[in-house]
C-alpha positions as CSV (number, residue, x, y, z in Angstrom):
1,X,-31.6,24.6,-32.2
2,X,-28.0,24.5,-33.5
3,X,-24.9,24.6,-31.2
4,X,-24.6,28.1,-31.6
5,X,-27.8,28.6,-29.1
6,X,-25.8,27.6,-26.2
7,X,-23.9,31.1,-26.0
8,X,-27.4,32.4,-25.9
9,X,-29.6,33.5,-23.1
10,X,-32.2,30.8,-21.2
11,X,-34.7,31.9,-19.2
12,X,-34.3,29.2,-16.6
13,X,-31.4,26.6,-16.8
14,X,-32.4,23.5,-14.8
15,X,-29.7,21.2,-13.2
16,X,-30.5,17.8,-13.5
17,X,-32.7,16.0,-15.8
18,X,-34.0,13.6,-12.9
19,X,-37.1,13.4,-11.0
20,X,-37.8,17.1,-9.9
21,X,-35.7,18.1,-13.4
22,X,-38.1,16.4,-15.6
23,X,-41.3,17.7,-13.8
24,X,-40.0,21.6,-14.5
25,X,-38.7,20.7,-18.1
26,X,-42.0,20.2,-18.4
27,X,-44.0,23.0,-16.8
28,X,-41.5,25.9,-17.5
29,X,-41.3,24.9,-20.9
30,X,-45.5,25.0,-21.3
31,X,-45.5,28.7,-22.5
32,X,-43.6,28.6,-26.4
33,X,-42.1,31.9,-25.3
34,X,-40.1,30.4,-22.3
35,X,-36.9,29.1,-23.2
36,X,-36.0,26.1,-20.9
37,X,-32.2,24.6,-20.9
38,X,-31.8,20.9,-18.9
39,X,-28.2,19.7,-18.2
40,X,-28.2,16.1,-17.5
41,X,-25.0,14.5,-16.4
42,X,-26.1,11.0,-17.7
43,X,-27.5,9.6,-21.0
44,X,-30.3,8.6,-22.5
45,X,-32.7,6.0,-20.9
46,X,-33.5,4.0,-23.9
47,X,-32.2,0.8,-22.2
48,X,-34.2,-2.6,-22.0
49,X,-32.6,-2.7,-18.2
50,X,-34.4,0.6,-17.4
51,X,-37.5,-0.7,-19.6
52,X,-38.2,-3.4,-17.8
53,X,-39.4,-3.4,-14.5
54,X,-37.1,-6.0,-12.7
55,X,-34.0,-4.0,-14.4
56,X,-33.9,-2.6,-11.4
57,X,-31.3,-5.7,-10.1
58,X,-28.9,-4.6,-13.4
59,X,-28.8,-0.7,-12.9
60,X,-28.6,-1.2,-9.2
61,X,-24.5,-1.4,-10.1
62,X,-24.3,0.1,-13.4
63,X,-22.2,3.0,-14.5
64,X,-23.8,3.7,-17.6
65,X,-26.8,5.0,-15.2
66,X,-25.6,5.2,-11.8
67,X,-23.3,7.7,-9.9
68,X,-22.0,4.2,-8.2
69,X,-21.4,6.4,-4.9
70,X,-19.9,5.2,-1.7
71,X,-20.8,6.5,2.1
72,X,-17.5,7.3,4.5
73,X,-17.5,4.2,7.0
74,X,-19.8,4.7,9.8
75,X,-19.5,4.2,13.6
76,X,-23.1,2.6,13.5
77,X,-22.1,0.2,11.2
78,X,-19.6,-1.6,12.5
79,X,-16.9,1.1,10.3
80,X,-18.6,0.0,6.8
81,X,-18.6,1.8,3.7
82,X,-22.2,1.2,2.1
83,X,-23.0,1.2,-1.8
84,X,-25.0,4.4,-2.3
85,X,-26.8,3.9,-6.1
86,X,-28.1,7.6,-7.4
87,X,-29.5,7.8,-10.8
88,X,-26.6,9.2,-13.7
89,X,-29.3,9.1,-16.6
90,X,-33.2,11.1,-17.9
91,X,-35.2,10.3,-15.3
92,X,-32.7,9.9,-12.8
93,X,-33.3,7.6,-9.8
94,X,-36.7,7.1,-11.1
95,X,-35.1,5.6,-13.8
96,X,-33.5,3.3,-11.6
97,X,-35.6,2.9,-8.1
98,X,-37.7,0.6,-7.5
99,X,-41.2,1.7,-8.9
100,X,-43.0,2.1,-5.3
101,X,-45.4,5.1,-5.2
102,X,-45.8,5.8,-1.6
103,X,-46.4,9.6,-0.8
104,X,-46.6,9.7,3.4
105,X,-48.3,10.4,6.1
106,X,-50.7,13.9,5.9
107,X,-48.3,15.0,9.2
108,X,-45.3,15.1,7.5
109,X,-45.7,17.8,5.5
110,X,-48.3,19.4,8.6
111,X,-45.0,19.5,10.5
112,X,-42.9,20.7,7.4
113,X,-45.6,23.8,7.9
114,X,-45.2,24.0,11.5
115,X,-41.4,24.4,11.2
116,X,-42.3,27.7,9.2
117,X,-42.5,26.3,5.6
118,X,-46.1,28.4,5.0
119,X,-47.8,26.5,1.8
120,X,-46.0,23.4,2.6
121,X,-48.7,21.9,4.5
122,X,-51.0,18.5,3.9
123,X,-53.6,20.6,2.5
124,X,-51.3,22.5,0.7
125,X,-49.6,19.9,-1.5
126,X,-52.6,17.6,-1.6
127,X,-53.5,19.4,-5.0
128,X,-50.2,18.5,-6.2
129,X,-49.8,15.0,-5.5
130,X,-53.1,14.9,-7.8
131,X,-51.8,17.0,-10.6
132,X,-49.0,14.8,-10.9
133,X,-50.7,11.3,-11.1
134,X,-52.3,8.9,-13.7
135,X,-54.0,6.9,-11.3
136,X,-55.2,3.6,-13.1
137,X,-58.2,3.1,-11.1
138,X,-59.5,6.2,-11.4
139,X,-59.3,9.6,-9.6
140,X,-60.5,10.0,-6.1
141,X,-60.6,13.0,-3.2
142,X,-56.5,11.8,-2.8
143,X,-55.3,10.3,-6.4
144,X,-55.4,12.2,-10.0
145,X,-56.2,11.0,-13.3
146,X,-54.7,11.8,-16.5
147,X,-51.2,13.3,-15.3
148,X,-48.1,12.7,-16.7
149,X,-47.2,10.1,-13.9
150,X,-48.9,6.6,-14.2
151,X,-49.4,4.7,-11.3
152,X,-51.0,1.3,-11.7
153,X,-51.6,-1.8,-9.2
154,X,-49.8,-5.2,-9.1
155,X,-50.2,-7.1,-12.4
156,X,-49.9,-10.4,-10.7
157,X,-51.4,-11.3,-6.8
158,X,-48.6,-13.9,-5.7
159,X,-49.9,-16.9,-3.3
160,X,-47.3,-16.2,-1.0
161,X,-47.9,-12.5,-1.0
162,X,-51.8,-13.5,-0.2
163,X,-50.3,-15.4,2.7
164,X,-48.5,-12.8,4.0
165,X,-51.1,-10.0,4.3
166,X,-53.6,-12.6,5.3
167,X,-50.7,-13.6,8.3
168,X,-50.2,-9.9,9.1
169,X,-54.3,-9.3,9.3
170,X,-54.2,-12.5,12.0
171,X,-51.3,-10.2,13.7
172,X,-54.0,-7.2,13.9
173,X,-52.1,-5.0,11.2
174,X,-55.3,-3.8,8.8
175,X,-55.9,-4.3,5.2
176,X,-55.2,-1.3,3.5
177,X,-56.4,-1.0,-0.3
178,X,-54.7,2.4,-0.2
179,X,-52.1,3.7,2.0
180,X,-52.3,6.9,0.0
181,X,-55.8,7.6,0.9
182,X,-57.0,8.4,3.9
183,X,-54.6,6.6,6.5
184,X,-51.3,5.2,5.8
185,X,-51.8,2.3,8.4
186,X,-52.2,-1.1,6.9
187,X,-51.1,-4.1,4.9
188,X,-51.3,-4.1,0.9
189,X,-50.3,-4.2,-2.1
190,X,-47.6,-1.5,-3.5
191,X,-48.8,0.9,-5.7
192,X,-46.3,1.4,-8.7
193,X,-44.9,3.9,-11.6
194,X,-45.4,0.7,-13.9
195,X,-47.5,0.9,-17.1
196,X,-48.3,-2.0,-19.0
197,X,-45.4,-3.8,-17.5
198,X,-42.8,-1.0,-17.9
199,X,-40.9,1.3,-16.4
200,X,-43.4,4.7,-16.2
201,X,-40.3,7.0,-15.1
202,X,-40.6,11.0,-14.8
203,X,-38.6,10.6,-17.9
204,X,-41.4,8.7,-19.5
205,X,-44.1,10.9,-18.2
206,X,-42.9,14.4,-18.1
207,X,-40.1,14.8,-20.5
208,X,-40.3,12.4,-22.9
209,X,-43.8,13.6,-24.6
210,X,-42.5,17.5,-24.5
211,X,-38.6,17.4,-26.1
212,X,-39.8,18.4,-29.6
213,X,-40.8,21.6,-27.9
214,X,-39.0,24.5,-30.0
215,X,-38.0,25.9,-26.5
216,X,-36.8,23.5,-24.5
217,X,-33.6,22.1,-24.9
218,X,-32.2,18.8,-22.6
219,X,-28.5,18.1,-23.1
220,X,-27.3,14.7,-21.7
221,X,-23.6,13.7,-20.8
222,X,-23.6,17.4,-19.5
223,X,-21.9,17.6,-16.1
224,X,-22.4,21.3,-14.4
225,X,-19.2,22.4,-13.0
226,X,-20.0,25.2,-11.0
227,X,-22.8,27.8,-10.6
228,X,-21.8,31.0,-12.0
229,X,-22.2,34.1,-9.6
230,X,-21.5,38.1,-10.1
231,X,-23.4,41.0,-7.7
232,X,-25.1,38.1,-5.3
233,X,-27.2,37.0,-8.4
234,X,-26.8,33.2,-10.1
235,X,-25.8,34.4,-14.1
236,X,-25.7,30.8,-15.2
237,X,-23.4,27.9,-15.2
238,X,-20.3,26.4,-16.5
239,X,-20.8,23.2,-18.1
240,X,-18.5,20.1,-19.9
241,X,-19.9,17.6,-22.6
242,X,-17.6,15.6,-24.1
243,X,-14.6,17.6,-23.2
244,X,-15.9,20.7,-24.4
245,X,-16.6,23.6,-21.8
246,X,-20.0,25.7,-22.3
247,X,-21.3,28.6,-20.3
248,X,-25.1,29.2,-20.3
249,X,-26.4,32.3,-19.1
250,X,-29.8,32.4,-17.2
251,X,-32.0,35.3,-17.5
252,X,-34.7,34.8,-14.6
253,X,-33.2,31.8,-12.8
254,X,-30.8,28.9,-12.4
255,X,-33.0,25.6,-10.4
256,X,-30.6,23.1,-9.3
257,X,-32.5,19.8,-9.3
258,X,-29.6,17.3,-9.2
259,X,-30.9,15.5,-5.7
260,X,-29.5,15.3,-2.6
261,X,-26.0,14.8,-3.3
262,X,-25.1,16.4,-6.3
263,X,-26.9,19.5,-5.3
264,X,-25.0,20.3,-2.5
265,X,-21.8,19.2,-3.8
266,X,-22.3,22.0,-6.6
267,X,-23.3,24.9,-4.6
268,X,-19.9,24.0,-2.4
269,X,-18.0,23.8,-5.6
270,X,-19.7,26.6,-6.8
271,X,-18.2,28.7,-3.5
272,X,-21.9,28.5,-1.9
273,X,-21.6,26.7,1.3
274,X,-19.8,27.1,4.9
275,X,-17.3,29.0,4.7
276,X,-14.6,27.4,6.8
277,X,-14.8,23.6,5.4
278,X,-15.0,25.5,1.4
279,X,-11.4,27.2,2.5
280,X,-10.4,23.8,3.6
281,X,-11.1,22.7,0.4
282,X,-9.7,25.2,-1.7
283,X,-12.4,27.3,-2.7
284,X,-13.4,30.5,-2.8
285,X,-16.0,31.4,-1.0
286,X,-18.4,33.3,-2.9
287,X,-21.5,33.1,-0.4
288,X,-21.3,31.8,3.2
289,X,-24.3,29.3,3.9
290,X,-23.7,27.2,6.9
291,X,-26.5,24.4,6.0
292,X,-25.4,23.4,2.8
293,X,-24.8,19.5,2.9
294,X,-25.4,19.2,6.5
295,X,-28.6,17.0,7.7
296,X,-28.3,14.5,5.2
297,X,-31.1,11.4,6.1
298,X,-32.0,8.3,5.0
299,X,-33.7,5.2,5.2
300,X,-31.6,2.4,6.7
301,X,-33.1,-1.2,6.1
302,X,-32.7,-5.0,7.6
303,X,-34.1,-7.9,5.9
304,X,-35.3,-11.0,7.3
305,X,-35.0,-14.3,4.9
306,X,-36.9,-17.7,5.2
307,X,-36.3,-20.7,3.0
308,X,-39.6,-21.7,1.4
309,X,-40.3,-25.5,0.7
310,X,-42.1,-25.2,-2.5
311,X,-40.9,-24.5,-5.6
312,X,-43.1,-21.4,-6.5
313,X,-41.3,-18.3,-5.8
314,X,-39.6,-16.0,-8.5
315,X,-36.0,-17.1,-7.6
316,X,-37.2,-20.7,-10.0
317,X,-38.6,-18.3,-12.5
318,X,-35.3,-16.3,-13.0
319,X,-33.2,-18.8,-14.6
320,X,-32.8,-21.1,-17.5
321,X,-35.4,-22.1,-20.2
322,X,-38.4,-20.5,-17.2
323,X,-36.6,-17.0,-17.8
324,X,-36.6,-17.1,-21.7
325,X,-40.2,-17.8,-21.0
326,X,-40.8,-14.9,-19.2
327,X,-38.5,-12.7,-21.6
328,X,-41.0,-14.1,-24.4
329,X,-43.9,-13.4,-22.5
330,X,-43.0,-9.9,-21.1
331,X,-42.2,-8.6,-24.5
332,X,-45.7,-10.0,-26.3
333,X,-48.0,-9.1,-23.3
334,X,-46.3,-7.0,-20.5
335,X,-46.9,-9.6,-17.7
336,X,-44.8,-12.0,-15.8
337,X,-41.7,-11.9,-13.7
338,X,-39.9,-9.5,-15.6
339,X,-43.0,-6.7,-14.9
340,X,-42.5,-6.8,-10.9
341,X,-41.4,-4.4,-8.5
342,X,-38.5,-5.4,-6.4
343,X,-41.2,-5.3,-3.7
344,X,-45.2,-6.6,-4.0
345,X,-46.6,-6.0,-0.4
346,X,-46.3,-3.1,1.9
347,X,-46.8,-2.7,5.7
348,X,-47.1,0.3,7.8
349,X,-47.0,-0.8,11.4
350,X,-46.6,1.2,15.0
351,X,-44.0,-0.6,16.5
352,X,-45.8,-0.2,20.4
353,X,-49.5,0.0,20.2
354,X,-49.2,3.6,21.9
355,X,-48.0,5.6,19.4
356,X,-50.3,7.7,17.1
357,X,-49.1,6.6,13.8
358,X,-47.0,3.9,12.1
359,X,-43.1,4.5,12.3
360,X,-41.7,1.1,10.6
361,X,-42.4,0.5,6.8
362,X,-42.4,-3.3,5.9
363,X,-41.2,-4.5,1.9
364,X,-42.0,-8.1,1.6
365,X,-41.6,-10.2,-1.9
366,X,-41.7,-14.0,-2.8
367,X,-38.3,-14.3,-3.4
368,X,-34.6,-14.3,-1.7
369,X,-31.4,-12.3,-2.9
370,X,-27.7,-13.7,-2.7
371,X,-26.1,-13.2,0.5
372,X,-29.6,-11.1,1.8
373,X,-28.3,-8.0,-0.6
374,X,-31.2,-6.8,-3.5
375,X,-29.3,-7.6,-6.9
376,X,-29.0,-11.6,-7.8
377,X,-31.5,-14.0,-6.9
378,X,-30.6,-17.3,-4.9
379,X,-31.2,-20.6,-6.5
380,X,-33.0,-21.8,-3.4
381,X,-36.7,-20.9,-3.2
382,X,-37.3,-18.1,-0.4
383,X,-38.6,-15.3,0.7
384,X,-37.8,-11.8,2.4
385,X,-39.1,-9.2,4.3
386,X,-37.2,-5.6,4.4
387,X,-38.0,-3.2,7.7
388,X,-36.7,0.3,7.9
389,X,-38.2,3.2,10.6
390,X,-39.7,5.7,8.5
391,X,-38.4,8.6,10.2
392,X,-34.9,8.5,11.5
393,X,-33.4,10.5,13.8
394,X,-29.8,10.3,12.7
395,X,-28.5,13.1,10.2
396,X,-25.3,13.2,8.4
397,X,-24.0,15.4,5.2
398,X,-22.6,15.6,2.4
399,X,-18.9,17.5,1.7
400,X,-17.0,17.8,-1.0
401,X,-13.6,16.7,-0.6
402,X,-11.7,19.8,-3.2
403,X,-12.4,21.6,-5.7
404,X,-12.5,19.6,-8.7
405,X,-15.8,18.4,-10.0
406,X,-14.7,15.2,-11.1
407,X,-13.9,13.8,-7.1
408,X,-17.1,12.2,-5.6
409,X,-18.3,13.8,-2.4
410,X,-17.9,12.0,1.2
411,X,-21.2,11.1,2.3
412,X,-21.8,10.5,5.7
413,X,-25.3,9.2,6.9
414,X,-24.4,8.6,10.7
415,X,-26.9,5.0,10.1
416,X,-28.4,4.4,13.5
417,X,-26.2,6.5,15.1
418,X,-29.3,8.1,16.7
419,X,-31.0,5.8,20.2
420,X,-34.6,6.0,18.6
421,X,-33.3,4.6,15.3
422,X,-31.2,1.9,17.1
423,X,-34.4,0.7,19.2
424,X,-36.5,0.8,16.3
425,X,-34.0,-1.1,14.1
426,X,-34.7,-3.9,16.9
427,X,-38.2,-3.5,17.2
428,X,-38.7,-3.8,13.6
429,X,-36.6,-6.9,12.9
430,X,-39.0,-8.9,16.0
431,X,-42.0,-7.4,14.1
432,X,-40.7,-8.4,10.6
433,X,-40.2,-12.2,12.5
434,X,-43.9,-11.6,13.6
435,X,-45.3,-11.0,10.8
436,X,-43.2,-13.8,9.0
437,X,-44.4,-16.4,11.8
438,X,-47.9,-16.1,10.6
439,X,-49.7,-19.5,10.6
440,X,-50.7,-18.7,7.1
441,X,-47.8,-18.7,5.7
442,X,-46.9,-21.9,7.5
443,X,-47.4,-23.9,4.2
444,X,-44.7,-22.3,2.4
445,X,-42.3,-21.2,5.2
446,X,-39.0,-22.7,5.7
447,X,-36.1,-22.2,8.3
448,X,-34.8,-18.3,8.6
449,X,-31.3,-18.1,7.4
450,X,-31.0,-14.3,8.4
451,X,-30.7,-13.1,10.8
452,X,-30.3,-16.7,11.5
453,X,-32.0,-18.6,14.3
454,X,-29.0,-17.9,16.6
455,X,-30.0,-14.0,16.8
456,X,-32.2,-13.6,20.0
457,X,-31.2,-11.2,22.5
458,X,-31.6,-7.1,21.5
459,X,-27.8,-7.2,21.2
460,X,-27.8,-10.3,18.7
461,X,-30.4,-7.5,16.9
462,X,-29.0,-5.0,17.1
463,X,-25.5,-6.2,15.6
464,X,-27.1,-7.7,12.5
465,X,-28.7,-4.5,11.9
466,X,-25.3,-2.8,12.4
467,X,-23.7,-5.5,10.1
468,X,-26.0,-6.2,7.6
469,X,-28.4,-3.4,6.7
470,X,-28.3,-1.0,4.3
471,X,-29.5,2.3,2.0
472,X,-33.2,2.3,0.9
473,X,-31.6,5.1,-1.4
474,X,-34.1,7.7,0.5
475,X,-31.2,10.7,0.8
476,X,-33.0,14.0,1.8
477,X,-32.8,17.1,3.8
478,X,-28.9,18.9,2.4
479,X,-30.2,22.0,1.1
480,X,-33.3,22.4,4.3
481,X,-36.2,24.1,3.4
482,X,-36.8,26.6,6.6
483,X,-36.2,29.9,7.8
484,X,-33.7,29.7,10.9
485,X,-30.3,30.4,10.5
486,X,-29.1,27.1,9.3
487,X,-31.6,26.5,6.4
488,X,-30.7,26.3,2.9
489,X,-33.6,27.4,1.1
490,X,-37.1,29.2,2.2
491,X,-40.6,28.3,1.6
492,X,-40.1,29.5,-2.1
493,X,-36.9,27.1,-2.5
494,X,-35.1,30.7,-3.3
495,X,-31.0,29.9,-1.7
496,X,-30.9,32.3,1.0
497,X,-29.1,35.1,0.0
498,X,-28.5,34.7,-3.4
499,X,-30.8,36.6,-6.4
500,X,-31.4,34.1,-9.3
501,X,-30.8,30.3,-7.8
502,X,-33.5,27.8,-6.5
503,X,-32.9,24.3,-5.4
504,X,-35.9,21.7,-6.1
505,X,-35.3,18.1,-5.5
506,X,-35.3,16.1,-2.8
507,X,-32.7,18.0,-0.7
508,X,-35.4,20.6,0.2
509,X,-37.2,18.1,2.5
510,X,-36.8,19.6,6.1
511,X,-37.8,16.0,7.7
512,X,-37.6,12.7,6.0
513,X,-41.5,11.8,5.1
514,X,-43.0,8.6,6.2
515,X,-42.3,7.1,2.9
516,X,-40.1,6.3,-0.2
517,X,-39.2,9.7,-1.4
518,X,-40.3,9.8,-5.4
519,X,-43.8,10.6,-5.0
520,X,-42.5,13.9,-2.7
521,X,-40.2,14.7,-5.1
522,X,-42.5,14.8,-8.0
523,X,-44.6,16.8,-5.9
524,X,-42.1,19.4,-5.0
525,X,-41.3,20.1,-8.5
526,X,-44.7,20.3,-9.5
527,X,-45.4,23.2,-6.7
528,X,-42.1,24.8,-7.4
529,X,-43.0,25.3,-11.3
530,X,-46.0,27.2,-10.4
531,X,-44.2,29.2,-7.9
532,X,-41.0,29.5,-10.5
533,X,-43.5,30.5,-13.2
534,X,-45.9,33.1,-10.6
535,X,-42.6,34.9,-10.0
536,X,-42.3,35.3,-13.5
């Protein structure tokens, strides 16, 4: 298609070339006489750093893929501003995350159903989650084979990681081979979008194999300035590339799948949002929505950290002539260091034995990051253990600060600002000591340098979780699926109140899900395409 076609008519313009944005590239774009426009903000995603597994600690900060966000400083953490990474690139942050394919528990999307979301159910979405995946071992009553999305095992069992789950068995935590089966509960090994030691994005496995399609067309470096709006019907949108301004007109529907963030930040640039704080800002309101932006959650993690007193974790195998080694052998075979996930063992653990299900989710690796912050391994041998509760009670939102597309949005996640999630942030950092007390891994184990052996009391706790912890980059819930007064979008992801304008990503979630949020997303997308493509 030449340049000309971008004057012409699209059936559905998508927003956001990301997760969710890569699944409905795909699926709208199935029937030849469906013509599909993508509008991606970032570039391509032919990088070695998004290649390569452990990229992950060189994207974490990088512009070139990365909307580099900020949060406003928060009351619950001790006034800090927190680095908030969202992917700026195709694939979005699964171009950037950290591989982990964890879907939730069966009763997070039970409850999404019981808060009046009909089809949103366990049952519901089941048959989604299994469209979507390319399990390697094989498909079962809970995993797919032979979808776009690959998700393999761990390449390489670590002796440490062995310890570890065999430590949090001896703690009564169960083996689990598959906390994506039939109960979450357990200790295991990560399942991963990793195939044959690279990066398996939504990229990779939805949009990549389907952009010679004669009707589908995916412009990168394209940043959406507003939602265009005329009789309480989304026409299209208003677009820059390069310094150029396009409007694309939508005849059936404009799907904003830009995540939680950049979603709601459009529809309030766009004039679609509370009324009062879009005056505020200077902009015209074209459709009153109360909810837009507000509810924003998020995973907030603490780590624990132990020296190890042998040289055999992968902080000795990321430097010097080891490292070129692994370079060498990564590029001939797929294996080795530079084909991990930023995590290798999961835990989902009920932090008092009378609850029904697990509320903390445990990341453990064999190896230590600088200053106890994901991006730059230590010298020293060590190894940490991340704890976050799975479903927070805090909420926050996301507001734009004008009108001008080109100033970053103040996110506020109100971290632990919420009882529950300050007594779980507790109770998870003793279990995380538990588990990292184990007389199994007594061979390896060094002294803990954080929290640091002088944090004891709930208060000690309690202020290193307020001082130290961070994003799991889990944002959900600013555009609420729902149908009270204050939600965003209903069951069918339609914007109440506007004709023409769905939102599908991540921002839909009415509750935060027991889990890292890519495998939900993926599965959102996929059961909005067939209700995009049922409405015709």
């Amino acid at each position: 298609m030449g340049e000309a076609s971008l004057s012409e008519v699209w059936d559905y313009i998508v927003v956001g070339a990301g997760s969710a944005g890569c699944v409905l590239a795909n699926r709208l774009s199935a029937d030849p006489g469906t013509r599909v426009l993508v509008l991606e903000a970032g570039g391509s995603d032919a990088h070695p750093y998004i290649r390569a597994p452990v990229g992950f600690l060189k994207t974490f900060q990088d512009p070139r893929f990365n909307w580099c966000y900020t949060t406003e400083p928060g009351d619950g953490v001790d006034g800090r501003a927190i680095f908030f990474p969202r992917g700026k690139v195709l694939g979005g942050s699964s171009s950037i995350n950290g591989h982990l394919y964890v879907r939730g528990q069966a009763r997070d999307f039970d409850v999404w159903a019981q808060l009046g979301n009909r089809g949103w159910s366990y049952d519901d979405v089941l048959p989604y989650f299994r469209r979507a995946e390319d399990r390697s071992s094989g498909a079962d009553d809970y995993h797919g084979a032979g979808g776009p999305q690959h998700v393999s095992d761990i390449h390489e069992r670590h002796p440490i990681c062995e310890a570890f789950i065999a430590g949090a068995e001896a703690a009564g935590v169960p083996r689990n081979p598959d906390y994506n089966g039939a109960v979450q509960e357990g200790v295991g090994y990560f399942q991963r979008t990793i195939r044959a030691g690279r990066r398996h994005s939504a990229a990779t496995g939805y949009l990549h194999p389907v952009r010679r399609r004669r009707n589908l067309r995916v412009e990168t470096d394209a940043q959406v300035l507003r939602i265009d709006v005329a009789g309480g019907r989304a026409t299209g949108v208003t677009w820059r590339r390069h310094g150029q301004v396009h409007t694309s007109s939508a005849g059936a529907e404009v799907i904003l799948a830009a995540g939680a963030v950049n979603s709601p930040h459009l529809l309030q640039l766009s004039g679609i949002g509370p009324a009062d704080r879009l005056r505020a800002a200077g902009i015209a309101v074209v459709h009153d929505l109360a909810g837009v932006g507000e509810g924003l959650q998020d995973h907030y993690a603490m780590r624990v950290v132990h020296r190890v007193t042998q040289p055999v974790t992968l902080n000795e195998r990321a430097r010097g002539p080891r490292l070129w080694w692994e370079i060498a052998r990564w590029l001939a075979t797929g294996g080795g260091l530079l084909a991990f996930s930023p995590a290798h063992v999961g835990a989902f653990v009920r932090s008092h034995p009378d609850l029904e299900l697990p509320d903390l989710q445990f990341v453990f690796t064999p190896a230590s990051y600088s200053d106890g912050v994901v991006g730059q391994l230590q010298r020293e041998p060590g190894m940490t253990i991340g704890v976050w509760q799975m479903r927070p009670e805090s909420r926050g939102y996301v507001r734009t600060r004008s009108a001008s597309p080109d100033e970053a949005p103040a996110i506020q996640p109100n971290y632990l600002s919420a009882e529950a999630d300050r007594r779980a942030a507790i109770d998870g950092l003793r279990w995380a000591r538990r588990l990292l007390a184990s007389a199994a891994l007594a061979p390896y184990r060094g002294p803990e340098t954080l929290p640091g052996p002088d944090a004891v009391s709930d208060d000690d706790l309690l202020g290193y979780a307020r001082s130290r912890g961070a994003t799991v980059y889990h944002a959900v819930g600013t555009c609420r699926m729902g149908i009270d007064p204050t939600a965003v979008v209903g069951p069918d992801l339609r914007v109440r109140g506007l004709a023409g304008l769905r939102v599908v990503d991540a921002s839909v979630m009415p509750t935060m899900v027991s889990a890292n949020t890519n495998a939900a997303t993926l599965m959102i997308a996929e059961k909005a395409s067939d209700m995009i493509l049922a409405a015709g």
